[in-house]
C-alpha positions in Angstrom: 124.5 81.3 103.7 122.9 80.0 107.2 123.5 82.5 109.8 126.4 80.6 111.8 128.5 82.0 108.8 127.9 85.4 109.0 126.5 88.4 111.2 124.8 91.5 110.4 124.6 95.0 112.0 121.2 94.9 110.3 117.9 94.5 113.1 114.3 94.8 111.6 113.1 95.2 115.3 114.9 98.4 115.8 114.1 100.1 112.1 110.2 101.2 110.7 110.6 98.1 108.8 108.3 95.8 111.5 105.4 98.6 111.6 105.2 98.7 108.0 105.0 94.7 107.9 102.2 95.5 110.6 100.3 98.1 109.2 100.3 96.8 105.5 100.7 92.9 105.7 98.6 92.2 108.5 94.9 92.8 109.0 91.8 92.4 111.5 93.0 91.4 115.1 96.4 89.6 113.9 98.1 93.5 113.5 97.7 93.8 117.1 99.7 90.4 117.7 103.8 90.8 118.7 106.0 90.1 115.7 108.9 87.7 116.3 112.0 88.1 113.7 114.1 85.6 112.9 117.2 86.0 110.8 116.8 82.7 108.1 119.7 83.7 104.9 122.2 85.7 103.8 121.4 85.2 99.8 124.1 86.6 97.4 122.5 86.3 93.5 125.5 87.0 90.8 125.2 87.1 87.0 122.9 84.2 86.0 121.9 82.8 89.6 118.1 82.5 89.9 115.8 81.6 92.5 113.0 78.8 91.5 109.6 78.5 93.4 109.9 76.5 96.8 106.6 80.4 106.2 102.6 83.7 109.0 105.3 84.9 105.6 109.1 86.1 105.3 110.9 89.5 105.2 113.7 90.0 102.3 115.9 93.1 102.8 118.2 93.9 99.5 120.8 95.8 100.5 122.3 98.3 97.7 124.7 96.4 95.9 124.8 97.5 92.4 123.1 94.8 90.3 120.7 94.3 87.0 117.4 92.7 87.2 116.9 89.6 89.5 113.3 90.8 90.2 111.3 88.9 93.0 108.1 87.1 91.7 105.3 87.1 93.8 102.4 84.3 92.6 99.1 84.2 94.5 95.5 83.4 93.8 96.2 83.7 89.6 98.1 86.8 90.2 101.7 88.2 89.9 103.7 90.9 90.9 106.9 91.7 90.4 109.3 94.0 92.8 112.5 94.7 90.8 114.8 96.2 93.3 117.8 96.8 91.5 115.1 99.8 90.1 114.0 100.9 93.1 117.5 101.2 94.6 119.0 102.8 91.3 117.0 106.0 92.5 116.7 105.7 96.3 119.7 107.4 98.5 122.6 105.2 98.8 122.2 104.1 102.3 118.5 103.1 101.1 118.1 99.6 101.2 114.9 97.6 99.5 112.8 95.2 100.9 109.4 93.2 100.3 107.0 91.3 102.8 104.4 88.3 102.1 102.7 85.3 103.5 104.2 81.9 103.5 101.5 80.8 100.9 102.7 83.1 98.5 105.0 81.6 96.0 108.1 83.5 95.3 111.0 83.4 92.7 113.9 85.3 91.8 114.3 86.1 88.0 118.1 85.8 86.7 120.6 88.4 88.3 122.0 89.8 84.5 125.0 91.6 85.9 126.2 92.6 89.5 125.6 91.1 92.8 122.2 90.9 94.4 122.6 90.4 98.4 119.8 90.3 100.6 118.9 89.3 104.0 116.0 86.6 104.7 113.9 87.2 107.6 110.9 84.8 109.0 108.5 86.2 110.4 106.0 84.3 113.3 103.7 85.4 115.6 104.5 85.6 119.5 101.6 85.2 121.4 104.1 84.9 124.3 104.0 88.5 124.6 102.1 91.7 124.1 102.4 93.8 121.7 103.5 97.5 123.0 101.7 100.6 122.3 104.9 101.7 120.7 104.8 98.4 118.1 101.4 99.9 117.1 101.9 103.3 116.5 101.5 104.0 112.6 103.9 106.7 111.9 105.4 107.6 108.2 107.2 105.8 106.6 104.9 103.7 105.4 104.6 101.7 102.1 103.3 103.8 99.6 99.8 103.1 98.8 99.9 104.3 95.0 99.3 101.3 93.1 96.6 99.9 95.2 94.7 103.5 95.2 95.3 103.5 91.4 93.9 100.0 90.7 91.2 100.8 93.4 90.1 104.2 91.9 90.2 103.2 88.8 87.9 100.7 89.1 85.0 102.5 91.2 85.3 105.1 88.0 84.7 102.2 85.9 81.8 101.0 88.0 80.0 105.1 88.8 80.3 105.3 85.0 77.7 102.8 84.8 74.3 103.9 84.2 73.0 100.2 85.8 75.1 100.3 88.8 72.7 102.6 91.6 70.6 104.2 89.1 68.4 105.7 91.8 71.6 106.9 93.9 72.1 104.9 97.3 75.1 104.4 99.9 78.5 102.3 99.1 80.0 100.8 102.6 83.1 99.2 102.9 84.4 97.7 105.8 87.7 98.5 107.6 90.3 95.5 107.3 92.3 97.1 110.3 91.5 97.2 113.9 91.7 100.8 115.4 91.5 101.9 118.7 87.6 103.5 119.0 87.0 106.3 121.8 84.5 108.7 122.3 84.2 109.4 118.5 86.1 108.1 115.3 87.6 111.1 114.1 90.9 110.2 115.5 90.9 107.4 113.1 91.1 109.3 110.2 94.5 110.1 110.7 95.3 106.3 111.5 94.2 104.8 108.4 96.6 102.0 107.1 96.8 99.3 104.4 94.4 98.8 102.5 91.7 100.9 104.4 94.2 104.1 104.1 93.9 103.3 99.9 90.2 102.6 99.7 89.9 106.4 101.4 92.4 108.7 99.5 91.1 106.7 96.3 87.2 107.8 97.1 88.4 111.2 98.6 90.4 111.6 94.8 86.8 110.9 93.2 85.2 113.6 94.6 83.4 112.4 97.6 83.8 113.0 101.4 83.9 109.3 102.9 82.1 109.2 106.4 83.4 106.4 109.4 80.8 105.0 111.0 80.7 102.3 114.1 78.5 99.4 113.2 78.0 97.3 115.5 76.1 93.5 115.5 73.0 93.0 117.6 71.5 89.0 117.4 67.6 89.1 117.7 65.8 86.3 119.3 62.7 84.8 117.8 59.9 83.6 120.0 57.9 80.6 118.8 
């Protein structure tokens, strides 16, 4: 339904929903950059309707309408993953709603609704380099996304690789660069506590294997050569 039909009470902009697009969507300088918000759909999904594969990337917002499967489809790169939000809101409180954020490049479906209704609110998401982003729009406070299943796949993967006996048999340093940009003052330990996305995962996932991760400032210096 285009959104002449219909309003909604409903304003990303004024819930967590926009920081947590920020701090786990977006990386490098582009989580600095404002977020514009622009209400696309209002998509009801009964028994049997499906969604087939057809924007920076969209917000979907399920509202908690009972309903049986109709899982969103994410396809990316030769990957999948699959958010099933009739689940998720099954357990949640019932003013909880579900939602899900990606890139425009990532190709999305909707699997067949089996009983119930499935409603859900489309939002597209663009950049507005028109303005600023606040202090306020930047501030990482919970709730965030939970970071389980990427500190799972992470972890359980540097246990596969410290368990081999050729991978730094002499012992050595492993450095990984942050994929967030954090404000730096007179020492880092502030940042700690501001770890998001994907940096936020790659620490509690080291901490869990026993070691005490260090931040460190590295910073690019070009030499000249003289002929």
């Amino acid at each position: 339904m285009d959104t002449d039909r219909f309003s909604t009470p409903l304003v990303p902009d004024h819930t967590d929903l926009i920081k947590i697009v920020r701090d786990n969507l977006l990386e490098g300088t582009d989580s600095t950059r404002k977020i514009k918000v622009e209400l696309y759909k209002l998509n009801v999904y009964s028994k049997g309707s499906f969604f087939k594969p057809h924007m920076f990337g969209s917000l979907v917002v399920v509202f908690p309408t009972p309903h049986a499967d109709g899982a969103l489809l994410l396809r990316h790169g030769g990957q999948e993953w699959m958010f099933d939000s009739a689940s998720v809101l099954a357990v949640a409180q019932p003013s909880s709603v579900a939602y899900a954020a990606f890139f425009s490049d990532v190709e999305h479906e909707v699997v067949p609704v089996t009983s119930g209704h499935r409603v859900t609110l489309t939002y597209n998401l663009y950049f507005d380099d028109n303005e600023r982003a606040s202090a306020k729009d930047l501030v990482i406070e919970p709730p965030s996304a939970p970071q389980d299943e990427s500190e799972r796949m992470f972890r359980s993967a540097s246990e596969t690789l410290l368990k081999n006996p050729e991978f730094l048999p002499d012992g050595g340093t492993l450095g990984f660069g942050l994929r967030h940009v954090y404000q730096v003052e007179d020492t880092l330990k502030h940042v700690y506590s501001l770890l998001k996305g994907s940096d936020v995962a790659v620490y509690q996932s080291v901490r869990g294997l026993g070691f005490e991760p260090v931040l460190y400032l590295a910073t690019g210096r070009s030499k000249k050569r003289s002929r």
